[in-house]
NUKE-365594 format. One line per 4 residues: their letters; for each residue x negated, y, z of N, C-alpha, C. Coordinates in Angstrom, 2 decimals, padded with zeros to 5 digits, always signed. Example, Ala and Ser with C-alpha at 12.3 -4.5 7.8 and 13.67 -1.06 7.14 Angstrom:
// residues 2
as) -013.19,-005.69,+007.80,-012.30,-004.50,+007.80,-013.20,-003.30,+007.80 | -012.85,-002.25,+007.08,-013.67,-001.06,+007.14,-012.90,+000.03,+007.87
END
This chain:
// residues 135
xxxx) +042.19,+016.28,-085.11,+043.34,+017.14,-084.87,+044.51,+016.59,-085.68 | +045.59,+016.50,-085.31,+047.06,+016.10,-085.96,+047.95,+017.17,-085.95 | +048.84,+017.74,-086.99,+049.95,+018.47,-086.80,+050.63,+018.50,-085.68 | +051.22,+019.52,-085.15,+051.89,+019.31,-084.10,+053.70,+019.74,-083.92
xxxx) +054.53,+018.54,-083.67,+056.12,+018.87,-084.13,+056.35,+020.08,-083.85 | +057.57,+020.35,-084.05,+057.64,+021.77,-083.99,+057.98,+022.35,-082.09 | +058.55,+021.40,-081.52,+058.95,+022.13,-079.99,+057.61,+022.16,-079.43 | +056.18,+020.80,-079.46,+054.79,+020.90,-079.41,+054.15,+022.42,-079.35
xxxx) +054.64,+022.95,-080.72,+054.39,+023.94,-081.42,+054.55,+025.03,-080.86 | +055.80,+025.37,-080.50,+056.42,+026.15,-079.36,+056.05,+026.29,-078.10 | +055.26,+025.45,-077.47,+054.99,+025.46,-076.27,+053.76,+026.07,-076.19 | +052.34,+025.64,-077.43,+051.49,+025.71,-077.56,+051.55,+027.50,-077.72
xxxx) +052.21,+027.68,-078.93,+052.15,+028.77,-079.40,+052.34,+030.15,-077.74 | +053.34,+029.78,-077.02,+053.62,+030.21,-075.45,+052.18,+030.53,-075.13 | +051.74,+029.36,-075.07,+050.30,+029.35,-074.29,+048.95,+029.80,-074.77 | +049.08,+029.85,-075.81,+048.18,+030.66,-077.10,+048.41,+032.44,-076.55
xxxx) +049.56,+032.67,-076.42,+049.79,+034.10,-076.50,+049.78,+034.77,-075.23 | +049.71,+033.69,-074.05,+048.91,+034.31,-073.30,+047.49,+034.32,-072.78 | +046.81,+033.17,-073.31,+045.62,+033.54,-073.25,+044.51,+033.06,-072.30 | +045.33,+032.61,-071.33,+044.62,+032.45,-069.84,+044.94,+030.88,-069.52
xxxx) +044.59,+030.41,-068.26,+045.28,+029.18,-067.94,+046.55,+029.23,-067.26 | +047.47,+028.58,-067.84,+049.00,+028.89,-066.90,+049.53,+027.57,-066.37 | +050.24,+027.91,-065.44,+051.01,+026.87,-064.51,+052.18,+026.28,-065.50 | +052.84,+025.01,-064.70,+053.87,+024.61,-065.27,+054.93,+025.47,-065.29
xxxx) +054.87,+026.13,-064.35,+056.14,+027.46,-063.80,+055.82,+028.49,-064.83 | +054.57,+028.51,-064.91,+054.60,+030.09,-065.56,+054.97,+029.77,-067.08 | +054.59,+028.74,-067.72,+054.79,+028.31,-069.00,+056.42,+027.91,-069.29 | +056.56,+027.37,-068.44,+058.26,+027.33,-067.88,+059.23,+029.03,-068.09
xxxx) +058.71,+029.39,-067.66,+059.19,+030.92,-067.64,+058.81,+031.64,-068.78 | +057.88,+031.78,-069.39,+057.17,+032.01,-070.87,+058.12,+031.64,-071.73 | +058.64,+030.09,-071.69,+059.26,+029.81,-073.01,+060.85,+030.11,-072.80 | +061.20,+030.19,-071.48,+063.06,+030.46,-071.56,+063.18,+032.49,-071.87
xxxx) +062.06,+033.03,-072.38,+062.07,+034.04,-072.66,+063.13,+033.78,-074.02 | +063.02,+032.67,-074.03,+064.13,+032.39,-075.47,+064.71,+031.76,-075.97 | +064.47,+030.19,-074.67,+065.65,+029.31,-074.67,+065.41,+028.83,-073.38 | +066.82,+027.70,-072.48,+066.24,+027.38,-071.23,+065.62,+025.65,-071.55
xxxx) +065.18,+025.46,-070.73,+063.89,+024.42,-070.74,+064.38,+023.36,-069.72 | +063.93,+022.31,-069.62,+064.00,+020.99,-068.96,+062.77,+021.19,-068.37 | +062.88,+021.00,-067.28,+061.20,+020.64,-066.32,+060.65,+018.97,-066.65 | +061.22,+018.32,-066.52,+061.14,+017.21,-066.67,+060.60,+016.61,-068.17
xxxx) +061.38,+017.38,-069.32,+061.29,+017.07,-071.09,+059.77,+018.35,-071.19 | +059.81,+019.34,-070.07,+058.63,+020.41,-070.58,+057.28,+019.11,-070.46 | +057.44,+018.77,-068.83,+056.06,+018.15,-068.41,+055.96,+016.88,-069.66 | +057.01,+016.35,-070.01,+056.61,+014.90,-070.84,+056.00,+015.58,-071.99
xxxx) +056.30,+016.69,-072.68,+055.83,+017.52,-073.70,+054.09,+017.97,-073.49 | +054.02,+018.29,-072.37,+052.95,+019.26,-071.71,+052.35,+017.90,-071.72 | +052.32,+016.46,-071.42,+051.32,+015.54,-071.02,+050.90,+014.95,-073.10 | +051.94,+015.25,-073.73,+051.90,+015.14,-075.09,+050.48,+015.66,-075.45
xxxx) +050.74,+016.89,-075.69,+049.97,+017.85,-075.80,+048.37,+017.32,-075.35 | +048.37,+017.25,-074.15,+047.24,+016.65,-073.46,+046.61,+015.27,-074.12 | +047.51,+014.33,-074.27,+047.10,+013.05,-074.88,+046.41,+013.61,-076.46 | +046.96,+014.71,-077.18,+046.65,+015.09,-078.24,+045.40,+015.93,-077.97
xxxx) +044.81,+016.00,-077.07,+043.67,+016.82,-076.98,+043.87,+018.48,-077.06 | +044.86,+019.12,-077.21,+045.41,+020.00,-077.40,+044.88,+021.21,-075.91 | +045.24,+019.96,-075.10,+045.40,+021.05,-073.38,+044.67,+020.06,-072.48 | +044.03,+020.23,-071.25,+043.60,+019.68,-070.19,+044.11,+020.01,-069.06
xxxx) +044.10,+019.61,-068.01,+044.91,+020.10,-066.74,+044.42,+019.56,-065.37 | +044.72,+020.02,-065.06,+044.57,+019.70,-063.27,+045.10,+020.24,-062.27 | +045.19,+020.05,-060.88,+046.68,+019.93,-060.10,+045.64,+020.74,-058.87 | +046.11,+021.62,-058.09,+045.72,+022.28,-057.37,+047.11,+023.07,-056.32
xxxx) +046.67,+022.51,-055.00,+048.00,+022.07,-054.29,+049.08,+021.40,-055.01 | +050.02,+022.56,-055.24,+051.33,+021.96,-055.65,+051.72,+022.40,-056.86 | +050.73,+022.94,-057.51,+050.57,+023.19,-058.99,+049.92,+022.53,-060.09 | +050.40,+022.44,-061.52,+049.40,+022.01,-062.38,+049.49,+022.95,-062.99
xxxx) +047.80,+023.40,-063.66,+047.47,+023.81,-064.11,+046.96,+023.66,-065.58 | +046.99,+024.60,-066.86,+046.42,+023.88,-068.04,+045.64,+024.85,-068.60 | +045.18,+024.20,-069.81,+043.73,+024.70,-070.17,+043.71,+024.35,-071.95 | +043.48,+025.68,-073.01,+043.64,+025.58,-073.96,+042.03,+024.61,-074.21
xxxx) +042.18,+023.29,-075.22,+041.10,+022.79,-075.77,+040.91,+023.21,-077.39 | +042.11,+023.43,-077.87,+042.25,+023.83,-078.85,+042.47,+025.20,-078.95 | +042.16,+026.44,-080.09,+042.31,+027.12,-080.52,+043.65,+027.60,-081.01 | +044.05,+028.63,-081.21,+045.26,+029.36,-082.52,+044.57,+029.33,-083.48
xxxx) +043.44,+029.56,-084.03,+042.75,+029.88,-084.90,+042.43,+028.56,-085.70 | +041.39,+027.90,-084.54,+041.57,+026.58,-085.54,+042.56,+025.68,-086.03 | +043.72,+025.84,-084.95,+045.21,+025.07,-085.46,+045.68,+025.21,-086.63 | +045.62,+026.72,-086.72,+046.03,+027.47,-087.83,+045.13,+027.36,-089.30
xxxx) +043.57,+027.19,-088.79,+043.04,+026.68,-090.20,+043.64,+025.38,-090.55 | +043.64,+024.64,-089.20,+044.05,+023.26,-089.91,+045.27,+023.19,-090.52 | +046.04,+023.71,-090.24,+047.76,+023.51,-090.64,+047.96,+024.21,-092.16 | +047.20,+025.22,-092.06,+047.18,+026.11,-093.64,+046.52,+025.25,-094.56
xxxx) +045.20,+024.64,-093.85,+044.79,+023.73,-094.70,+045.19,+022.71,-095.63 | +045.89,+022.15,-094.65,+047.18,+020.91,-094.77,+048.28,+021.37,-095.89 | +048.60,+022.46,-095.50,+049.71,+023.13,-096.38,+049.58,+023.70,-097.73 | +047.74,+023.75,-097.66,+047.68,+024.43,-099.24,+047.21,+023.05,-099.95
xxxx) +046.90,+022.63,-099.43,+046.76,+020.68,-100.40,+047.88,+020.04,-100.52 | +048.86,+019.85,-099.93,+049.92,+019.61,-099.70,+050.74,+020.32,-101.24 | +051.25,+021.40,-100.67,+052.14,+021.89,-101.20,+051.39,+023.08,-102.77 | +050.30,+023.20,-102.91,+050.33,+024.21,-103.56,+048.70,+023.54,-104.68
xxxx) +048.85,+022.32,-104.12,+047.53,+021.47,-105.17,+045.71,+021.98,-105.11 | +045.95,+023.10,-103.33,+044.39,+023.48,-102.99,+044.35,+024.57,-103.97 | +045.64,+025.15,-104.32,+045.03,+026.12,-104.88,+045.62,+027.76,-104.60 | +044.77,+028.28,-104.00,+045.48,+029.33,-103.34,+045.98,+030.77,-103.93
xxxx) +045.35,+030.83,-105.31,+045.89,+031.48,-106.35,+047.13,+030.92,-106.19 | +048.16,+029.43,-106.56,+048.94,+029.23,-106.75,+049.65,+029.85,-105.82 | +049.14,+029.28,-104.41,+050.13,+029.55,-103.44,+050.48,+031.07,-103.17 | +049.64,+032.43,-103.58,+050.15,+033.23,-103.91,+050.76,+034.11,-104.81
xxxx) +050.54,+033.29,-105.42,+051.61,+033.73,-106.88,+053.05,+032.94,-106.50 | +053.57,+032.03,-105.83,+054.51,+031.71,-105.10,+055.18,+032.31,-104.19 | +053.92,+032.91,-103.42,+054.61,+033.83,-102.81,+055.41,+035.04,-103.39 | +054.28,+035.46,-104.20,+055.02,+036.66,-104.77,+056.26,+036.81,-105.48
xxxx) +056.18,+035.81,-106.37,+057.42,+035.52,-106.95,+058.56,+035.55,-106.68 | +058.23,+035.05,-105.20,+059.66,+034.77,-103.84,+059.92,+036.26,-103.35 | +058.90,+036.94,-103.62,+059.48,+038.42,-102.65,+058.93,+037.83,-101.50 | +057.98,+037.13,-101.38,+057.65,+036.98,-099.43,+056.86,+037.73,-099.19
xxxx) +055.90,+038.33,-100.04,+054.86,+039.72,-099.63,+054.91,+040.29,-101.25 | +054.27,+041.75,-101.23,+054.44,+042.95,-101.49,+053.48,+042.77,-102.21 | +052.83,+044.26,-103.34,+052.36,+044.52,-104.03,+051.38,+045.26,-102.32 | +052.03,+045.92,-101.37,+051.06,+046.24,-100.46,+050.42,+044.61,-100.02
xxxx) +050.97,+043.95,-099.36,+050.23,+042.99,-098.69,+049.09,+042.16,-100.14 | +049.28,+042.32,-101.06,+048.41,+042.05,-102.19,+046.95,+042.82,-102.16 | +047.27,+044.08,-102.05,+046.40,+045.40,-101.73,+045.60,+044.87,-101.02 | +046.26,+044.38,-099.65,+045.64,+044.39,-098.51,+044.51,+042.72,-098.41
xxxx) +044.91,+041.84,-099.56,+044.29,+040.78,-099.46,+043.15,+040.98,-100.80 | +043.26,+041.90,-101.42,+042.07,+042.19,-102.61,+040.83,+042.45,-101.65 | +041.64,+043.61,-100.47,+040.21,+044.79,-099.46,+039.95,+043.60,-099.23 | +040.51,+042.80,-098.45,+039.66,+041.47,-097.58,+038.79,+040.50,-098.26
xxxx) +039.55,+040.33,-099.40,+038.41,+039.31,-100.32,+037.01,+040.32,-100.42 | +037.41,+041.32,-101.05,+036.35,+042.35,-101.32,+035.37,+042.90,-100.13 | +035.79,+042.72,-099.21,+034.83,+043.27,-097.77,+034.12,+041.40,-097.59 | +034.82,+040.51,-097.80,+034.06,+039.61,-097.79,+033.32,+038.71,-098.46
xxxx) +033.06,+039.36,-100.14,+032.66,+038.72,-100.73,+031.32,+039.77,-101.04 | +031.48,+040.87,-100.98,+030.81,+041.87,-101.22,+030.97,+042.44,-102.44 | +032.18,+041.74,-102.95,+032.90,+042.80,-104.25,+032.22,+042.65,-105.24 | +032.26,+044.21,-106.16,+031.43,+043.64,-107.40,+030.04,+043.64,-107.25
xxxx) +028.92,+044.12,-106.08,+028.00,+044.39,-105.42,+027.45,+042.60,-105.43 | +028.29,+042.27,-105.20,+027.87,+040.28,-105.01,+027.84,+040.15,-106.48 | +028.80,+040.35,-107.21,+028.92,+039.99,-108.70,+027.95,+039.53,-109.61 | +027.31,+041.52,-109.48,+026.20,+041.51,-109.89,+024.85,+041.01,-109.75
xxxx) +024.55,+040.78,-107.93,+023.57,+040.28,-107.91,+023.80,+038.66,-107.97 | +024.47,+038.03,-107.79,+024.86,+036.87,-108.15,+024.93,+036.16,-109.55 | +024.81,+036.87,-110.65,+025.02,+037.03,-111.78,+026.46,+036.31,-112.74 | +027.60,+036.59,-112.03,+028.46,+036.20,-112.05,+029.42,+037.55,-112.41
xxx) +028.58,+038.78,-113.08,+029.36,+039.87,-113.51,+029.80,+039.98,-114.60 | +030.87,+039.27,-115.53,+031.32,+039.54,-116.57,+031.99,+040.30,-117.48 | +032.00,+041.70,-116.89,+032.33,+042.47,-117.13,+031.67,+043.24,-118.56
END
Protein backbone atom coordinates (compact mmCIF):
# COMPACT_ATOMS: atom_id res chain seq x y z
CA UNK A 1 0.00 0.00 0.00
CA UNK A 2 1.41 3.69 -0.74
CA UNK A 3 -0.07 6.99 0.50
CA UNK A 4 -2.37 8.37 -1.63
CA UNK A 5 -2.08 12.40 -2.99
CA UNK A 6 -4.53 14.24 -1.85
CA UNK A 7 -7.20 14.66 -5.09
CA UNK A 8 -6.47 10.34 -5.14
CA UNK A 9 -7.74 10.83 -1.74
CA UNK A 10 -10.77 12.64 -2.61
CA UNK A 11 -12.01 10.47 -5.03
CA UNK A 12 -11.39 7.42 -2.95
CA UNK A 13 -12.79 8.90 0.04
CA UNK A 14 -16.30 9.63 -2.59
CA UNK A 15 -16.22 6.05 -3.10
CA UNK A 16 -15.59 4.82 0.40
CA UNK A 17 -18.76 6.73 1.46
CA UNK A 18 -20.79 5.19 -0.67
CA UNK A 19 -20.14 1.89 -0.27
CA UNK A 20 -21.24 0.01 -3.28
CA UNK A 21 -19.73 -0.25 -6.79
CA UNK A 22 -20.18 3.06 -8.76
CA UNK A 23 -19.98 4.18 -12.30
CA UNK A 24 -17.77 6.79 -13.76
CA UNK A 25 -20.98 9.05 -13.88
CA UNK A 26 -22.04 8.33 -10.60
CA UNK A 27 -18.59 9.03 -9.00
CA UNK A 28 -18.51 11.99 -11.35
CA UNK A 29 -21.57 13.34 -9.73
CA UNK A 30 -20.52 12.28 -6.06
CA UNK A 31 -17.52 14.46 -6.21
CA UNK A 32 -18.97 17.89 -7.98
CA UNK A 33 -21.20 17.69 -4.82
CA UNK A 34 -18.25 20.08 -4.13
CA UNK A 35 -16.26 20.93 -6.90
CA UNK A 36 -16.73 20.45 -10.84
CA UNK A 37 -14.59 17.65 -12.28
CA UNK A 38 -12.86 16.87 -15.65
CA UNK A 39 -14.07 13.52 -17.16
CA UNK A 40 -11.09 13.06 -18.83
CA UNK A 41 -8.38 14.18 -15.52
CA UNK A 42 -11.34 11.97 -13.30
CA UNK A 43 -10.74 8.69 -15.59
CA UNK A 44 -6.69 9.31 -15.71
CA UNK A 45 -7.11 9.57 -11.78
CA UNK A 46 -9.63 6.59 -11.57
CA UNK A 47 -7.00 4.34 -13.79
CA UNK A 48 -4.29 5.76 -11.02
CA UNK A 49 -6.03 4.45 -8.41
CA UNK A 50 -6.39 1.12 -10.18
CA UNK A 51 -2.64 0.79 -11.10
CA UNK A 52 -2.31 1.40 -7.21
CA UNK A 53 -4.39 -1.51 -6.40
CA UNK A 54 -6.75 0.72 -4.73
CA UNK A 55 -9.96 -0.06 -7.25
CA UNK A 56 -10.70 -2.71 -10.03
CA UNK A 57 -13.08 -2.16 -12.81
CA UNK A 58 -14.79 -3.33 -15.65
CA UNK A 59 -16.88 -1.97 -18.54
CA UNK A 60 -20.37 -3.18 -19.06
CA UNK A 61 -22.05 -1.72 -22.18
CA UNK A 62 -21.23 1.79 -22.07
CA UNK A 63 -20.25 1.98 -18.57
CA UNK A 64 -17.28 1.45 -16.30
CA UNK A 65 -17.68 0.24 -13.42
CA UNK A 66 -15.41 0.12 -10.04
CA UNK A 67 -14.77 -1.87 -7.21
CA UNK A 68 -13.24 -0.98 -3.74
CA UNK A 69 -9.88 -3.41 -3.25
CA UNK A 70 -8.93 -1.46 -0.57
CA UNK A 71 -10.62 -0.56 2.59
CA UNK A 72 -11.30 3.05 4.64
CA UNK A 73 -10.27 1.24 7.45
CA UNK A 74 -7.21 -0.22 6.38
CA UNK A 75 -6.11 3.06 4.48
CA UNK A 76 -6.67 4.72 7.48
CA UNK A 77 -4.57 2.27 9.67
CA UNK A 78 -2.00 2.69 7.21
CA UNK A 79 -1.84 6.46 6.94
CA UNK A 80 -2.17 6.95 10.91
CA UNK A 81 0.42 4.55 11.01
CA UNK A 82 2.70 6.47 8.82
CA UNK A 83 1.80 9.59 10.66
CA UNK A 84 2.47 8.46 14.17
CA UNK A 85 6.20 7.30 13.17
CA UNK A 86 6.60 10.04 11.18
CA UNK A 87 5.59 12.84 13.05
CA UNK A 88 5.14 11.95 16.69
CA UNK A 89 8.35 9.23 17.12
CA UNK A 90 5.51 6.00 17.41
CA UNK A 91 4.47 7.42 20.22
CA UNK A 92 0.96 7.96 20.74
CA UNK A 93 0.98 9.34 24.19
CA UNK A 94 2.98 12.05 22.41
CA UNK A 95 0.76 12.49 19.70
CA UNK A 96 -1.95 13.13 22.16
CA UNK A 97 -0.63 15.29 24.37
CA UNK A 98 -0.10 17.40 21.06
CA UNK A 99 -3.17 17.28 20.47
CA UNK A 100 -4.31 18.51 23.49
CA UNK A 101 -2.15 21.16 23.89
CA UNK A 102 -3.41 22.51 20.46
CA UNK A 103 -7.06 22.58 21.67
CA UNK A 104 -7.75 19.88 18.83
CA UNK A 105 -9.80 17.63 21.29
CA UNK A 106 -11.31 18.10 24.69
CA UNK A 107 -11.05 16.89 28.11
CA UNK A 108 -14.52 15.08 26.67
CA UNK A 109 -12.91 13.42 23.66
CA UNK A 110 -10.06 12.32 26.33
CA UNK A 111 -12.99 10.76 28.41
CA UNK A 112 -14.07 9.16 25.54
CA UNK A 113 -10.56 7.56 24.58
CA UNK A 114 -9.81 6.33 28.42
CA UNK A 115 -13.72 4.19 27.95
CA UNK A 116 -12.13 2.77 24.74
CA UNK A 117 -8.75 1.87 25.97
CA UNK A 118 -10.59 0.55 29.02
CA UNK A 119 -13.38 -1.59 27.20
CA UNK A 120 -10.41 -2.84 25.33
CA UNK A 121 -7.92 -3.66 27.48
CA UNK A 122 -10.15 -4.89 30.15
CA UNK A 123 -9.16 -2.05 32.47
CA UNK A 124 -7.96 -2.64 35.80
CA UNK A 125 -9.66 -6.29 35.60
CA UNK A 126 -6.58 -7.09 32.96
CA UNK A 127 -4.19 -5.29 35.38
CA UNK A 128 -4.67 -7.42 37.90
CA UNK A 129 -4.79 -10.58 36.36
CA UNK A 130 -1.91 -9.76 34.26
CA UNK A 131 0.08 -8.76 37.13
CA UNK A 132 0.85 -5.51 35.95
CA UNK A 133 -1.28 -3.79 38.93
CA UNK A 134 0.75 -1.25 40.60
CA UNK A 135 -1.31 0.25 42.45
Amino acid sequence: MQKLPETELEIMQAIWQEGRVLSTSEIKAKLEEHRQWNVSALQTLLNRLIDRGFLSSYKEKKNRYYTVLITEEAYLAYENSLFLRKVNANSLTKLVASLYQSHSITDSDLDELAKFIEEKTGGAEHEKHSGTDHR
